[in-house]
Every structure is written in structure tokens, then in C-alpha cells.
C-alpha positions in Angstrom: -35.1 11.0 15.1 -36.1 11.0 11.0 -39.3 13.2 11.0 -42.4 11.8 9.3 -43.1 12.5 5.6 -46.2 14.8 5.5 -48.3 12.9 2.7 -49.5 15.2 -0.7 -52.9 13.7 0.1 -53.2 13.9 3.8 -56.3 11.8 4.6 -57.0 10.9 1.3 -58.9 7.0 0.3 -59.3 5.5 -3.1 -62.8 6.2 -2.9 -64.2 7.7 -6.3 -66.7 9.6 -8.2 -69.0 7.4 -9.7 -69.8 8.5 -13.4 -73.6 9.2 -13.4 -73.5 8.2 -17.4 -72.0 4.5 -17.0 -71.8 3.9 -12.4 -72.4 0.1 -13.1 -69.7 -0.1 -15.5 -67.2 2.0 -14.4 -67.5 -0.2 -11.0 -67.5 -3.8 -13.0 -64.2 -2.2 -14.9 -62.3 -1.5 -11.5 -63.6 -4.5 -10.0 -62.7 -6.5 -13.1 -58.9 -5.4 -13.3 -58.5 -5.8 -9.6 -59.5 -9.6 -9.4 -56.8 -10.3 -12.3 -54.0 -8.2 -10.4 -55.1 -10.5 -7.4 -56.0 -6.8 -5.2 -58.9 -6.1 -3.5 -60.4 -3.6 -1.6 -57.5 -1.8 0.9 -55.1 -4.0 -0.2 -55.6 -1.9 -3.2 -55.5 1.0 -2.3 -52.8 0.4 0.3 -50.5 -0.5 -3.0 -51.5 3.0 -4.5 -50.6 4.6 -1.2 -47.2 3.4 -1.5 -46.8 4.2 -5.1 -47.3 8.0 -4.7 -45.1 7.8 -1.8 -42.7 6.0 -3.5 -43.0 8.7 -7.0 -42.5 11.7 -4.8 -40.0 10.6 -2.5 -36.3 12.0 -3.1 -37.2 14.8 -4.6 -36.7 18.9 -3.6 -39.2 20.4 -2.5 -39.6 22.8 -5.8 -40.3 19.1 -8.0 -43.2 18.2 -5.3 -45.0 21.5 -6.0 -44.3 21.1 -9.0 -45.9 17.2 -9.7 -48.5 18.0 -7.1 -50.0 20.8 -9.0 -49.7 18.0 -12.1 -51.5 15.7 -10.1 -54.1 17.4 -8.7 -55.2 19.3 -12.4 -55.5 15.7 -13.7 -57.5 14.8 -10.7 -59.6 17.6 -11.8 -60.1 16.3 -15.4 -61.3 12.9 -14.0 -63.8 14.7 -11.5 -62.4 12.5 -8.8 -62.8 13.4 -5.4 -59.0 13.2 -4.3 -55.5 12.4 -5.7 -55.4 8.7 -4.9 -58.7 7.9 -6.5 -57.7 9.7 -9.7 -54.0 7.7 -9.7 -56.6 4.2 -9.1 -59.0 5.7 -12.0 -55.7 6.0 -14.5 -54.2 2.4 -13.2 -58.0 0.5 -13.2 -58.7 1.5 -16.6 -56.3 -1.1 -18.9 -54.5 -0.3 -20.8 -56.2 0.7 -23.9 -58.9 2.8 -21.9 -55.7 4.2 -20.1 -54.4 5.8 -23.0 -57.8 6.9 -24.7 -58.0 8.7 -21.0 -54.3 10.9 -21.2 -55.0 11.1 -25.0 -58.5 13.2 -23.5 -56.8 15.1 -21.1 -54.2 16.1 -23.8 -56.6 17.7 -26.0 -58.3 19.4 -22.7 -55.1 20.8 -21.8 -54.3 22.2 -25.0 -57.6 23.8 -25.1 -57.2 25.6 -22.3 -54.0 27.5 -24.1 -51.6 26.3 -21.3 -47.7 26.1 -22.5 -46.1 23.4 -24.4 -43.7 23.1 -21.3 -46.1 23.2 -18.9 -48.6 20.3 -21.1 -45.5 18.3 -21.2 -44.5 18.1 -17.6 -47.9 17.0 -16.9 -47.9 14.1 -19.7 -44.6 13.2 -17.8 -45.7 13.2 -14.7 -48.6 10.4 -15.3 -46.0 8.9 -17.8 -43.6 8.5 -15.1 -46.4 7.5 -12.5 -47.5 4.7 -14.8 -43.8 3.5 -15.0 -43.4 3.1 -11.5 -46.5 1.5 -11.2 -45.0 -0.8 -13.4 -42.0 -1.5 -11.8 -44.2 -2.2 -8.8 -46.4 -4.9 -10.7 -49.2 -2.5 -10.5 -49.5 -2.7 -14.2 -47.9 -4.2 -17.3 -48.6 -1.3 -19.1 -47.0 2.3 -20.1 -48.6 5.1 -21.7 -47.8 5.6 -25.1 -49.1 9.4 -25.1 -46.5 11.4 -26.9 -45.3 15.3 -25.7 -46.8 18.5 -28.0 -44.5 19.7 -30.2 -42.4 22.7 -28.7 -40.2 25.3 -29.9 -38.2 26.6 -26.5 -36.5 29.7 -25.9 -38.7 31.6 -29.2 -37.6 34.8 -27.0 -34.5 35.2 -25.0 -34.4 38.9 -25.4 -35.6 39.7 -22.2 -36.2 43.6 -21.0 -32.6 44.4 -22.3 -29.8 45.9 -20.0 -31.7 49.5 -20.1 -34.8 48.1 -19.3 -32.9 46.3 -15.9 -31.3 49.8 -16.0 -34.6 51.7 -15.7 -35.9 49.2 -12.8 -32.8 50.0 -10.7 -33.4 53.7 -11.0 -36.8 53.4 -10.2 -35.8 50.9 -6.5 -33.9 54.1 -6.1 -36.1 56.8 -6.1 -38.3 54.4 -3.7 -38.4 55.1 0.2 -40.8 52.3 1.4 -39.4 49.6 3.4 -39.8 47.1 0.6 -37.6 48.3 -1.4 -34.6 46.5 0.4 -36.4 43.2 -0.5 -37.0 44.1 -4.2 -33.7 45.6 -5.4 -32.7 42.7 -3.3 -34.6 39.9 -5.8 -34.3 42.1 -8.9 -29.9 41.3 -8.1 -30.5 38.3 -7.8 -33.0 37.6 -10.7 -29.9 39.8 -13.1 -26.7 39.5 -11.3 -26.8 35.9 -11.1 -29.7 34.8 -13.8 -31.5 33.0 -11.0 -35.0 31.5 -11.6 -37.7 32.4 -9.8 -38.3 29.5 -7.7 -34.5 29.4 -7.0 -35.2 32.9 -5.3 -38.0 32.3 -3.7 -36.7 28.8 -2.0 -33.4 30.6 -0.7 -33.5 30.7 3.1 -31.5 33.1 5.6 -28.5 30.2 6.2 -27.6 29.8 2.7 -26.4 33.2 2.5 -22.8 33.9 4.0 -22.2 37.7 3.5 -18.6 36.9 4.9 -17.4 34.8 2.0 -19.7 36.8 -0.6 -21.2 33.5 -1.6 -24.9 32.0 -1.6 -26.2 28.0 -1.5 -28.7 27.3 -4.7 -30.6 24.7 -4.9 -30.8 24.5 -8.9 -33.6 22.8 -11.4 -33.9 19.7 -11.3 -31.1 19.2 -8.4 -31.2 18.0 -5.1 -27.6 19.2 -3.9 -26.9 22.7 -3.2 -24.6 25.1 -5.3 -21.8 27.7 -4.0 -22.0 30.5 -6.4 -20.3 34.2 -5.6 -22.2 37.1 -4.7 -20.3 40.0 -7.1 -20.2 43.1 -4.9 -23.2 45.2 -6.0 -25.9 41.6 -5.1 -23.8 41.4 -1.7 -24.4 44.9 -1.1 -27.9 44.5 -1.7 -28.5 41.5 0.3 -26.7 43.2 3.1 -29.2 46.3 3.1 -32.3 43.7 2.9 -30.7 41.4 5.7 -30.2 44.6 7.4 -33.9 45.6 7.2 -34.8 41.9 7.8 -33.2 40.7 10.5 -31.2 37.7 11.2 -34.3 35.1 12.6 -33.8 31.7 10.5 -36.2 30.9 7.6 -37.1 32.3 4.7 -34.7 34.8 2.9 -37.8 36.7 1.2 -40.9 37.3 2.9 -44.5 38.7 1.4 -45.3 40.6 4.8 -48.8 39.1 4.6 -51.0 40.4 7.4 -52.8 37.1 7.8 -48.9 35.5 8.8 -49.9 32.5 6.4 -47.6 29.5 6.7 -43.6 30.8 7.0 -43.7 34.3 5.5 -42.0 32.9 2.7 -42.9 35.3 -0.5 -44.9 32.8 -3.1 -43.4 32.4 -6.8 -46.7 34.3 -7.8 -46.1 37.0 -5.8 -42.6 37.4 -7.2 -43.7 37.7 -10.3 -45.9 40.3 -9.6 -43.3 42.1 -7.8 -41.1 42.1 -10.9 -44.4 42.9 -13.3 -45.5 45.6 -11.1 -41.8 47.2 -11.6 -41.3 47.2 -15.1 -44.9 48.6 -15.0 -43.8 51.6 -13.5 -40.8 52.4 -16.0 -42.5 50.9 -19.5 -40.7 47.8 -19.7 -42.8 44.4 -19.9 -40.8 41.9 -18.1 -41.1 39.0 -16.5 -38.2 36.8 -13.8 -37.5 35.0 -16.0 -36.9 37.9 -19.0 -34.5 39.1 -16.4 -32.3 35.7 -16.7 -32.8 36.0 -20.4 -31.3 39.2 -20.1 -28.7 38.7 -18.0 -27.7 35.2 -20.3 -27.7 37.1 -23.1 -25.3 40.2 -21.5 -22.8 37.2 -20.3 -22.7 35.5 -23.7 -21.6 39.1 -24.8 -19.4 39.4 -22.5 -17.8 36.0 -22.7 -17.1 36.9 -26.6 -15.1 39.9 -26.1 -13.0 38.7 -23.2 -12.6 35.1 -24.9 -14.1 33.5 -22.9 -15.9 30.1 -24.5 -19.4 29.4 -24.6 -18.5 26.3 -22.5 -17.8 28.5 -19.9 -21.0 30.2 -19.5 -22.8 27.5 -18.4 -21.2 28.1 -15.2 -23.2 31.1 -15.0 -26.6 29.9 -16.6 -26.4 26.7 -15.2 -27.8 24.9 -18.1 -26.7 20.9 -18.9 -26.9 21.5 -22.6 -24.6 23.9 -24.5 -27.3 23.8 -27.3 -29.5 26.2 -24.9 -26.5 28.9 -24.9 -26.4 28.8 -28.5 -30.0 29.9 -28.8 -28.9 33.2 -26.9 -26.0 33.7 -29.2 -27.9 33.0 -32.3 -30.4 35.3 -31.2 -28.1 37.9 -30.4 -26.1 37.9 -33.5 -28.9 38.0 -35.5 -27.3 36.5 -38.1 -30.7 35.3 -40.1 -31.6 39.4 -39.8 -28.2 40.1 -40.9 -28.6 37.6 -44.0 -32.2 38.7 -45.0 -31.0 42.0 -45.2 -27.7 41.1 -47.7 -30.6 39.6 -49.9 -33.0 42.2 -49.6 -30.4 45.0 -51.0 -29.4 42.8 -54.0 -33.0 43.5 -55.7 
């Protein structure tokens, strides 16, 4: 029997936060735009209801997080009181107002010094929300709000193969009984340049220690893929299985006290696992400076056994070679190289 979706906004009406500068207009707006739409009242927010349900549906479980966290900041922003009032706030306003709106929040979010990534994927989240609204005949609308400009992958460098070196030396010298868990997730973070929330989604039955092989559920992907385990990350996953135990769920626990939810270790507190590590040896690193590394050691590699680039992306698992040429550029140095050559003719 198909178990019941567990809403983003459990209990959650279109009820909203009047505006103490403009109430009487905000509510002759709403109730404006909802007599030409030919909605009223639940009917309204019954439509709304099934839009979210409709934008998050068919997605993993790392893309919900993800737009949730979207979501509820712009909910913030609009001081509404819960998810589906802020969606009903975006959709009320028209068009025009709509875009003035996401233009705002834009410029808030940018002030706050958050990421060009991380500004982006929130424009396209209410992008995407509006489009389905859309298609639904919520609005006849779109946002017109274009991304920030981004440069991606500025440093691929990573901590360098020492500075992985130095971590691995240090797991070693450690007798606590997390230190099957961590040299676990730092293998897994190098050996196979997984991202963090790759690592932190894995559970106990997608690792088969008998075929040497491990189920990931990569970006932006709803199937599941096989990759190998070489034999150093097997052995490592063996010793932390060994000190786990073989109960289903989670591969990675945080061994909170308070037992919240699963056990399953948080993407924040991976992080701070791997900060706390390079910490200890004088190495600034982050998960993902790991993957960096560990992209920019197979690009090496693939070079002197001939291997093409092409190839590679087996092991990165990036759609676009274009990515994989950043961490060769990067790594050749060539504009270093070049500057140099000109430097000595003077």
C-alpha cells in the first residue's frame, strides 16, 4: 500500500501577514486577482496546495531539502507566516508587482553575501514555481528576474594530495571510536570524489562489501549509480561497518545523545568533521576541496596513462566536459606559465 506524502508544510493555510503599512490594500490586491482567476477563498488555496505538491513531487530527497530551504528563506523575506501564504503572496501580486517582488529579494539576498550558486538556485526555484503555476492556469505570467553573474569552479585546487596525506596520518594516530566513521567519509569524500550530501544520504543497503561496489544517488538524479569501491575505501568501510553494525538505515551516524530523527550525520556536521581535521594538521579544507582534489589527481592521472578527458567524467560524474577542463586548465597553469615567458623577456 503507497504510503502517504508527508507535506513541506504540514498544517499549513494561505492565511497571511497583513502589511501594517498598506492592510487594506494588500487585501483589495489578493481579492482583486482572485475574482478575475474566478478563485475564491479555499478554492484558492486548495489550488496552491496542489501546486507545491505538484513542484516537489518526483524529486530525491536531497532536491526537497534543498527547494525547501529556498522556500522557506523567501517566506522569510515576505514576513509571511507559512510557506503557502508566501507562494499566494508571489502568485496574487500580478505580474508586474511580482517581479518588482523577486527583483527585492534579489538585492536582499545579495546583501547578505550568500553565493552566486546558492542566489541562483533560489531565483530558480520561484522561477520554476511560477512556471508551473502557469501550466496550471494559476497565472499567465513568468518571472522575468535574471540569475547573478557567476564565475564557477574560481578554485579547484583543493587541500592537495599532501594535505589528504596529512589527514590520513592524523585518523591514524587517533584511538577514539570515531575514527572508523571519519577515515571512513574522508575515503569516500577522496577515493571517489563524492559530494557531501552524496555521503551523507548513503544508507547501510547500498553498500555491498562482497562485490566492492556502492549505490549513489548523484546530483540532480533520481536513479542510483554502481560505482567500485578500490580496495583501500572497501577496507575502510569494512572497519566502520565493523564498528557500526549491520542494523538498516543510515550508513553515517552523528552519535547525538538526544537520538534526533534516524541518527543520520547532517551535511553540517560533515563539514565540520572534515574542517575540524584539516584543523588539526594545518590544512584549510572543506568536502568539497577534497573532490577538487581528488578531480584534479585523476585528470593527472588520466594524462599520463592516456587516458581522455572524456573518460573522467566517469569518475567526477559531471554532464559537461567543459567543467573537467577547468581542473586541467588550472592545473597546467598555462596562463602562469605564459606570464612568466613575458615577464623574462623585459
Amino acid at each position: 500500500m503507497p504510503t502517504k506524502k508527508k507535506r513541506l508544510y504540514q498544517g499549513e493555510n494561505l492565511k497571511t501577514v497583513s502589511d501594517p503599512t498598506t492592510p487594506q490594500l494588500r487585501q483589495n490586491r489578493a481579492l482583486e486577482t482572485s475574482q478575475k482567476s474566478g478563485l475564491r477563498g479555499n478554492a484558492l488555496s486548495l489550488r496552491i496546495e496542489m501546486l507545491v505538491d505538484a513542484f516537489l513531487s518526483g524529486r530525491s530527497e536531497r532536491t526537497i531539502r534543498a527547494y525547501r530551504q529556498d522556500l522557506f528563506d523567501f517566506r522569510g523575506f515576505t514576513q509571511q507566516q507559512t510557506l503557502l501564504a508566501a507562494v499566494g503572496r508571489l502568485l496574487l501580486s500580478g505580474h508586474g508587482e511580482a517581479n518588482a517582488l523577486v527583483s527585492a529579494y534579489k538585492s536582499a539576498l545579495m546583501a547578505r553575501g550568500l553565493s552566486a550558486s546558492t542566489i541562483n538556485r533560489r531565483l530558480a526555484a520561484l522561477r520554476s514555481v511560477v512556471k508551473l503555476a502557469r501550466t496550471f492556469g494559476i497565472v499567465r505570467w513568468t518571472l522575468e528576474i535574471d540569475n547573478v553573474k557567476a564565475e564557477p569552479y574560481r578554485d579547484t585546487r583543493g587541500p592537495g594530495r599532501d594535505g589528504v596525506q596529512r589527514m590520513m596520518d592524523a585518523l591514524d594516530g587517533r584511538k577514539d571510536n570515531l575514527v572508523a566513521r571519519d577515515r571512513a567519509i574522508i575515503r569516500l569524500l577522496y577515493d571517489l570524489a563524492l559530494r557531501r550530501g552524496e555521503v551523507v544520504s548513503l544508507n547501510l543497503s547500498d553498500l555491498d562489501l562482497e562485490a566492492a561496489t556502492l549505490c549513489v544517488t548523484g546530483k540532480g538524479r533520481m536513479q542510483k549509480t554502481i560505482l567500485s569501491l578500490p580496495q583501500p575505501t572497501k577496507a575502510a568501510l569494512s572497519a566502520w561497518v565493523l564498528e557500526r553494525g549491520n542494523v538498516p538505515g543510515p550508513l553515517f551516524s552523528h552519535f547525538d545523545r538526544a537520538k534526533k530523527g534516524d541518527g543520520r550525520l547532517s551535511g553540517t556536521s560533515l563539514y565540520r568533521i572534515v574542517r575540524k581535521l584539516g584543523e588539526a594538521v594545518g590544512v584549510k579544507v572543506t568536502p568539497h576541496g577534497l573532490r577538487h582534489t581528488a578531480i584534479t589527481e585523476a585528470c593527472k592521472m588520466a594524462a599520463l596513462k592516456g587516458i581522455d578527458l572524456e573518460e573522467v567524467l566517469d569518475f567526477s560524474r559531471h554532464t559537461d566536459i567543459k567543467v573537467l577542463m577547468v581542473y586541467r586548465d588550472r592545473e597546467r597553469d598555462v596562463q602562469g606559465v605564459l606570464a612568466n615567458l613575458v615577464a623574462e623577456e623585459i
